[in-house]
C-alpha positions in Angstrom: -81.3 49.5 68.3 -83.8 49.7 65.5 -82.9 46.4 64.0 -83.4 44.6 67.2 -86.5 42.7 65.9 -84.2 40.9 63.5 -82.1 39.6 66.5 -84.6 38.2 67.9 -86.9 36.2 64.7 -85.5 33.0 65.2 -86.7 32.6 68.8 -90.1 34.4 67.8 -90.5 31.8 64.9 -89.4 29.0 67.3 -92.4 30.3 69.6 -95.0 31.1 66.6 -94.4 28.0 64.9 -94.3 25.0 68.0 -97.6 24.1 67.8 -97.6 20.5 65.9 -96.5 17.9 68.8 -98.7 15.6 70.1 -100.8 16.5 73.4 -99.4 13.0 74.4 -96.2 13.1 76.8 -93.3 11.7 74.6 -95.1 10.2 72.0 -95.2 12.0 68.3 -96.9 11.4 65.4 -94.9 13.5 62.9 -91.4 16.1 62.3 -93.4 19.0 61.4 -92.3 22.3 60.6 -92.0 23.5 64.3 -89.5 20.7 65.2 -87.3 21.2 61.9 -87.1 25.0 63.0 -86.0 24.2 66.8 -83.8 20.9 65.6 -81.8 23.6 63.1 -81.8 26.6 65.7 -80.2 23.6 68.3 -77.4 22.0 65.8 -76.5 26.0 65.1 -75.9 26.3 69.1 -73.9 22.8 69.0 -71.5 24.7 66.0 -71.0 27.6 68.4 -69.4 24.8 70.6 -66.7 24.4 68.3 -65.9 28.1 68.6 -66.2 27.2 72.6 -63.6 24.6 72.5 -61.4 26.7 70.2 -60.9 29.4 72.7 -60.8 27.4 75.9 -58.1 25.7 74.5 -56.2 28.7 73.2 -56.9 30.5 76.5 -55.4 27.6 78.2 -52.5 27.1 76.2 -49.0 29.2 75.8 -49.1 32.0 72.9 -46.6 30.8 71.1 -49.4 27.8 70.1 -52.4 29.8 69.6 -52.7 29.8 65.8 -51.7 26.3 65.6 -55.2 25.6 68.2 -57.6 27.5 65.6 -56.0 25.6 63.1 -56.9 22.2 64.3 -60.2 23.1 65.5 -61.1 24.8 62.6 -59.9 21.6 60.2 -60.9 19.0 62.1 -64.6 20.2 62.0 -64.3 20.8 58.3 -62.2 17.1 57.4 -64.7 15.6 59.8 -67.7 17.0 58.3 -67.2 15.6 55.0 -66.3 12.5 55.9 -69.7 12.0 58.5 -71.3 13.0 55.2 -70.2 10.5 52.7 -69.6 7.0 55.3 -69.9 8.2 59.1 -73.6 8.8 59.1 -74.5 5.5 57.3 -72.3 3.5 58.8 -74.3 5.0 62.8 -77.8 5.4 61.4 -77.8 2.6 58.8 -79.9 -0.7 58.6 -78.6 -2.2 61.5 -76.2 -5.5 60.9 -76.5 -7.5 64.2 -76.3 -4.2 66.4 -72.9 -3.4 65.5 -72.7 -1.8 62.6 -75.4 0.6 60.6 -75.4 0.2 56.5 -77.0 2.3 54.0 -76.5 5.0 50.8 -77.3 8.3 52.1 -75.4 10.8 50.8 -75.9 10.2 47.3 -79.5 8.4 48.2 -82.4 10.0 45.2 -85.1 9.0 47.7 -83.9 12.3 50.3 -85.8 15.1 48.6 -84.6 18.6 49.7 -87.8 19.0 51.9 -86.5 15.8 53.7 -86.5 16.4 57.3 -83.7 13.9 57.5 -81.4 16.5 56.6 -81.6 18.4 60.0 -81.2 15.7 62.0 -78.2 14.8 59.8 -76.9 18.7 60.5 -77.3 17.8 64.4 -75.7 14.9 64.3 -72.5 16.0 62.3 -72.0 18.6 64.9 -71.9 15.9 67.5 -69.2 14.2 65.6 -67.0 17.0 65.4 -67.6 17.8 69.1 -66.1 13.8 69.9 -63.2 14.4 67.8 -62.3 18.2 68.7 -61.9 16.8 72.6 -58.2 15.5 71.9 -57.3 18.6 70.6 -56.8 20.5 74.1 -55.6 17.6 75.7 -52.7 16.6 72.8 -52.2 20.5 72.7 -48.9 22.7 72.0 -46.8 19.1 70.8 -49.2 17.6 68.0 -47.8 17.4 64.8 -50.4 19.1 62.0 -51.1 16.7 59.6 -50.8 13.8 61.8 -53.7 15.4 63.6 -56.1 15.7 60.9 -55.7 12.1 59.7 -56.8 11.1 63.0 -59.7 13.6 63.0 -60.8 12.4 59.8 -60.6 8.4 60.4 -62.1 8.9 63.9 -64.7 11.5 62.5 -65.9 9.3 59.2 -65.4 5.4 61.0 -64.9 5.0 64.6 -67.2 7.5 66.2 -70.2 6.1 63.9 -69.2 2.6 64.5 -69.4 3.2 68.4 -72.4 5.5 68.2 -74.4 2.7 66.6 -74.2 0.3 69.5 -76.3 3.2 71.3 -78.0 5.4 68.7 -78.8 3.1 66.1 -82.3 3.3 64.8 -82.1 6.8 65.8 -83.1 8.1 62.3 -85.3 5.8 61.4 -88.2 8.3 62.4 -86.7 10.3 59.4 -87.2 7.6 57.0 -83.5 6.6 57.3 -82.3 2.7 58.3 -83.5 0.5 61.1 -83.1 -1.7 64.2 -81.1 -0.6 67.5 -78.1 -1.4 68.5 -76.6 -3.9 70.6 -76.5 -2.0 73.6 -79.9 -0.2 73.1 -81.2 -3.4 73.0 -79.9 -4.2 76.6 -81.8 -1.4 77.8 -78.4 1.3 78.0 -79.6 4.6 77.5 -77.4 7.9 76.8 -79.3 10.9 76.1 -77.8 13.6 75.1 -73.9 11.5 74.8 -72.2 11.4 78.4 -71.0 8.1 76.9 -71.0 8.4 73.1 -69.7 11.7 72.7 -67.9 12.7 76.1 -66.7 9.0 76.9 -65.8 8.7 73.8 -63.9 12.0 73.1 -61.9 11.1 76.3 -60.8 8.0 75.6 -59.7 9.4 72.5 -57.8 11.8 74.1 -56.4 9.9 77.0 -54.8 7.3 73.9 -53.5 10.2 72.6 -51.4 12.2 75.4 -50.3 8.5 76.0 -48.8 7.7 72.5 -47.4 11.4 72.0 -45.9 11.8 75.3 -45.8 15.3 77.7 -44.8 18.7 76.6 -41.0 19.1 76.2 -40.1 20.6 79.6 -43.6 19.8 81.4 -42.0 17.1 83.8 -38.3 17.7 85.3 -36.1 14.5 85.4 -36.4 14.5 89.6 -40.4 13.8 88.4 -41.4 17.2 90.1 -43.6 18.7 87.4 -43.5 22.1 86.2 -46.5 24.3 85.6 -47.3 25.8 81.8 -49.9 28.2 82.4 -52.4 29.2 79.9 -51.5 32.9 78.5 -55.2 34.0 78.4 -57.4 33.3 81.2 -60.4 35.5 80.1 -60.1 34.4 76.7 -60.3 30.2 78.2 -63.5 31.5 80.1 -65.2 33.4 77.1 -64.7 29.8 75.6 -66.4 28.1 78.3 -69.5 30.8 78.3 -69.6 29.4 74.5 -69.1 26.0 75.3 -72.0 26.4 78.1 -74.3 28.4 75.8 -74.4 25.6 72.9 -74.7 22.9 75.2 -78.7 24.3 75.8 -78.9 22.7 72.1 -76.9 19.9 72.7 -79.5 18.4 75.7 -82.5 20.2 74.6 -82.0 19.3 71.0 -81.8 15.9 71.6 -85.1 15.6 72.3 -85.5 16.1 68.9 -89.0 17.6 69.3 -90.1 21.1 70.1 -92.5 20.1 73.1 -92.2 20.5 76.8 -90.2 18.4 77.7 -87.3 20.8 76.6 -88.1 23.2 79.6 -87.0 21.3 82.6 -83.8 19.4 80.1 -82.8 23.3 80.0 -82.9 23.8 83.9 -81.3 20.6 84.4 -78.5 21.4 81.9 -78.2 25.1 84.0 -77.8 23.6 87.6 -75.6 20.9 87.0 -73.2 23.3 85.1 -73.5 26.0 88.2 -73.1 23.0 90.4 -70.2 21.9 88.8 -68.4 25.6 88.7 -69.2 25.8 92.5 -67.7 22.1 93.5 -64.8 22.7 91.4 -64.0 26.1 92.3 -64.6 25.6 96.4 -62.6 22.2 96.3 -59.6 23.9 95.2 -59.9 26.9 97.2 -60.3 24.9 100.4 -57.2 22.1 99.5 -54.6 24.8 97.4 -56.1 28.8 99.2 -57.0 30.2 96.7 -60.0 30.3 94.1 -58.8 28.9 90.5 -60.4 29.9 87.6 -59.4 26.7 85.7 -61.0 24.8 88.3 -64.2 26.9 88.1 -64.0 26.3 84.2 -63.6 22.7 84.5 -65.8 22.1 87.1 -68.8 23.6 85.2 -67.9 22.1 82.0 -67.6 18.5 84.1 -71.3 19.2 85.7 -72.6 19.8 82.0 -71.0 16.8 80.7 -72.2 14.8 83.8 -76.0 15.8 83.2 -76.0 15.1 79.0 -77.3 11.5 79.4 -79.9 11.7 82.5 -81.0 15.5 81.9 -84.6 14.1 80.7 -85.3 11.6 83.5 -83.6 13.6 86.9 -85.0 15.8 89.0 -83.8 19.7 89.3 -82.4 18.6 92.8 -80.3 15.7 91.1 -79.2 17.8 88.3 -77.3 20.3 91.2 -76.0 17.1 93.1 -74.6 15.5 89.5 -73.2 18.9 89.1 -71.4 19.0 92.4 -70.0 15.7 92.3 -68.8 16.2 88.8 -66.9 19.3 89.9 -64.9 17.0 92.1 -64.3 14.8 89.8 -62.5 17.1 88.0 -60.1 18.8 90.2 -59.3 14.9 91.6 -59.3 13.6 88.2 -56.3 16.3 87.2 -54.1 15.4 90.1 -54.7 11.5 88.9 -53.2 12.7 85.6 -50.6 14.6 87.1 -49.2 11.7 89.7 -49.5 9.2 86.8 -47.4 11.6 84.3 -50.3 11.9 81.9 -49.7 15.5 80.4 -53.4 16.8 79.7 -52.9 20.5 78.9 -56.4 21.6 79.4 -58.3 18.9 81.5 -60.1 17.4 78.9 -60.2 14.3 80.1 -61.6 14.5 83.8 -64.6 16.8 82.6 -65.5 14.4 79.3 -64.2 10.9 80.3 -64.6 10.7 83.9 -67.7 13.1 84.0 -68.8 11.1 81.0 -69.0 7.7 82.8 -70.3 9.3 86.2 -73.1 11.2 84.5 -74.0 7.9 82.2 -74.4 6.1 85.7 -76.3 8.7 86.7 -79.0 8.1 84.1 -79.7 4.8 86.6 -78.8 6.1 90.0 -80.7 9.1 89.8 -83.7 8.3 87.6 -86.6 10.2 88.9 -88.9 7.2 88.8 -87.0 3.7 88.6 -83.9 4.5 91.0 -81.2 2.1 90.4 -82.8 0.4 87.2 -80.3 -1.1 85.0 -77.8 -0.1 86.6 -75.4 -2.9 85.5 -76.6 -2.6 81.6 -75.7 1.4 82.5 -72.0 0.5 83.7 -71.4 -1.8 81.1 -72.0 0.7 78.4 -70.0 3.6 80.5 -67.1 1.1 80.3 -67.3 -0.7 77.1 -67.5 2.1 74.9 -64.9 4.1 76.0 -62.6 1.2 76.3 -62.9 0.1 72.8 -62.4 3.6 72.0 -59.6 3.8 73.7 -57.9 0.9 71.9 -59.3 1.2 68.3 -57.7 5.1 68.3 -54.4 4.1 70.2 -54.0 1.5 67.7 -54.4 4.7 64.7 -52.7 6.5 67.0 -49.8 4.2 67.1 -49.4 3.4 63.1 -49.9 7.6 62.6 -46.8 8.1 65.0 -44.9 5.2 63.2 -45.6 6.8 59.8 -46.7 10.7 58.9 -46.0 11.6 62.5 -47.4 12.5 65.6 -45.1 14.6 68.1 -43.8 17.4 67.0 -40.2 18.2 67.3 -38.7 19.2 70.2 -37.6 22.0 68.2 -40.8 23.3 66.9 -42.4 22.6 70.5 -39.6 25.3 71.3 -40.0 27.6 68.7 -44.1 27.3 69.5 -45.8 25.4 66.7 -47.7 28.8 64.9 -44.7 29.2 63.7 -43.3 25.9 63.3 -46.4 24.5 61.5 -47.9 27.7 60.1 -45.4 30.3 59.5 -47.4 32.6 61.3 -47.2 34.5 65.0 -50.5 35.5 67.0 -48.9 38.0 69.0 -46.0 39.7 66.6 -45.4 42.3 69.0 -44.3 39.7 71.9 -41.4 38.7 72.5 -40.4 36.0 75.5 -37.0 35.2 77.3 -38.1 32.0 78.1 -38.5 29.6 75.4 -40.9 27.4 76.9 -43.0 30.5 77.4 
């Protein structure tokens, strides 16, 4: 207990040091030293998300796959990284080339001295990329092929989630001394926060392309078309993953604000409610239509409410933040069945929380504004569906020539044999033993 003080110095510098913005509402003069310490302390909290969606996903899958989950979390963040670094971050951020595209050196640029503040917001905006990527992952679980996976990680990580996140967040570094000029979609007057559309829309689409082109689990539908349940092997260990999750998404909102001033108080509440909202709507829905209270639908439905609240948590109300929250949490649970009657194989839900929460909660940023309600709306539904639509082909096109090529699917063997050990040549759990091989 004596070295408590040490636990708690990054929060008491935050505090100490938040001083420099400007006394006028939303308008700031300079990135000092105050916004550099709570822009790193919020890009740390968006990393723990990775850690988030690594358990969920291994809590919601079958042991025999768990090893094969960390692995793909793990490398995808890692190929992803790198790439961001070298093309992805120029190719978003750069001098603008009609809107669509961004162009510019930065990673080997002389001008970015190591006191450049442009470096943090590059940190917090790598971890956003490896969020949109790391979505597919739990829907394309326990049948992805390895190395098929990480060339899509990496291709999506370094070109397509840039060249999409320009049409909204373009310009966005210029404050840091880095390109220039909006995109086309900014331009319009579409606004996305925190990502409902750019990161969630866009992780789902990528996902929903993917369980498409790689097919169900072996086993997960019967030939009558009944469909047979695979339940995850660690509940508690899926719900510390959503704590996680829930945790770093305080930096995901509140850190994209990008400055240390009030404003990030009431983005926090917002981000809370809607995420209780959603764990309440989810978990009552299901208890009232199946009997009995679900803990994946109380998972989902708070993850949904978060995702729902990412692009309008700086311009709603508290109220609204619970009602987008709620609504969300609907979504989810309906969203799943959807899925399920269409024979879409999802494994964890990914896609009703990020890509149907992700185009409610970017609607949300019109329907719910707390002083212009209904403004833009049409700019706001154009964006929620043109961006994940283009996602959605551009990736089922890589998709498509990955599955023709290295691979996609794994084996119906090694989907047997459970891909840790089929992939890795390893076991999680050594000392268990099923019956069932599709256990």
């Amino acid at each position: 207990m004596k070295n408590y003080k040490f636990i708690l110095l990054p929060f008491l510098l935050l505090i100490l040091t938040s001083t420099g913005y400007s006394q006028e509402e939303g308008s700031h003069s300079v990135f000092d030293k105050s916004d550099q310490v709570f822009l790193l302390i919020s890009a740390a909290l968006v990393f723990i998300m990775q850690a988030g969606f690594c358990l969920l996903e291994m809590g919601f899958s079958r042991s025999k796959n768990a090893i094969n989950i960390v692995m793909k979390n793990v490398c995808d963040m890692s190929a992803g990284a790198i790439g961001f670094f070298f093309i992805g971050f120029g190719l978003m951020f750069g001098w603008s080339q009609g809107g669509l595209i961004g162009l510019g050196n930065f990673a080997t640029n002389p001008d970015f001295i190591s006191s450049s503040p442009v470096w943090i917001f590059f940190l917090f905006q790598v971890m956003f990329a490896a969020t949109t990527v790391t979505i597919s992952s739990g829907a394309m679980a326990e049948r992805t092929y390895f190395p098929g996976y990480l060339i899509y990680a990496t291709i999506a990580c370094t070109f397509i989630y840039p060249f999409l996140g320009h049409w909204v967040w373009g310009g966005g570094a210029t404050p840091f001394n880095f390109g220039g000029g909006a995109g086309w979609l900014y331009e319009m007057g579409f606004r996305d926060f925190a990502g409902s559309t750019v990161v969630h829309g866009v992780g789902g689409a990528f996902a929903l392309a993917g369980i498409m082109v790689i097919g169900p689990r072996r086993g997960r539908f019967l030939e009558d078309g009944s469909e047979r349940i695979f339940a995850g092997h660690n509940i508690p260990l899926g719900s510390l993953g959503m704590f996680l999750l829930f945790f770093g998404w305080f930096g995901f909102n509140c850190g994209s604000n990008l400055y240390a001033d009030a404003e990030i108080g009431r983005i926090g509440v917002n981000t809370l409610l809607a995420g209780a909202g959603g764990l309440v709507a989810g978990l009552v829905f299901h208890w009232i239509i199946r009997g009995w209270a679900d803990p994946e639908s109380a998972i989902n439905g708070a993850l949904g409410g978060l995702v729902g609240i990412t692009a309008c948590c700086n311009i709603v109300a508290p109220w609204a933040a619970v009602l987008i929250g709620l609504i969300c949490g609907l979504i989810t649970v309906v969203g799943g069945k959807v899925l399920l009657k269409a024979k879409l194989d999802d494994a964890v839900g990914a896609i009703p929380v990020h890509l149907f929460c992700g185009i409610f909660g970017t609607l949300s940023v019109s329907i719910f504004n707390e002083k212009e309600p209904f403004v833009n709306f049409g700019v706001q539904a154009l964006g929620a569906i043109v961006v994940p639509v283009s996602a959605f082909l551009i990736i089922w096109v890589i998709f498509v020539i990955i599955d023709k090529t290295v691979g996609l699917r794994a084996t119906e063997e090694a989907q047997s044999q459970g891909l840790d050990f089929a992939e890795h040549s390893a076991t999680a759990y050594p000392d268990f033993v099923s019956n069932d091989e599709d256990n």
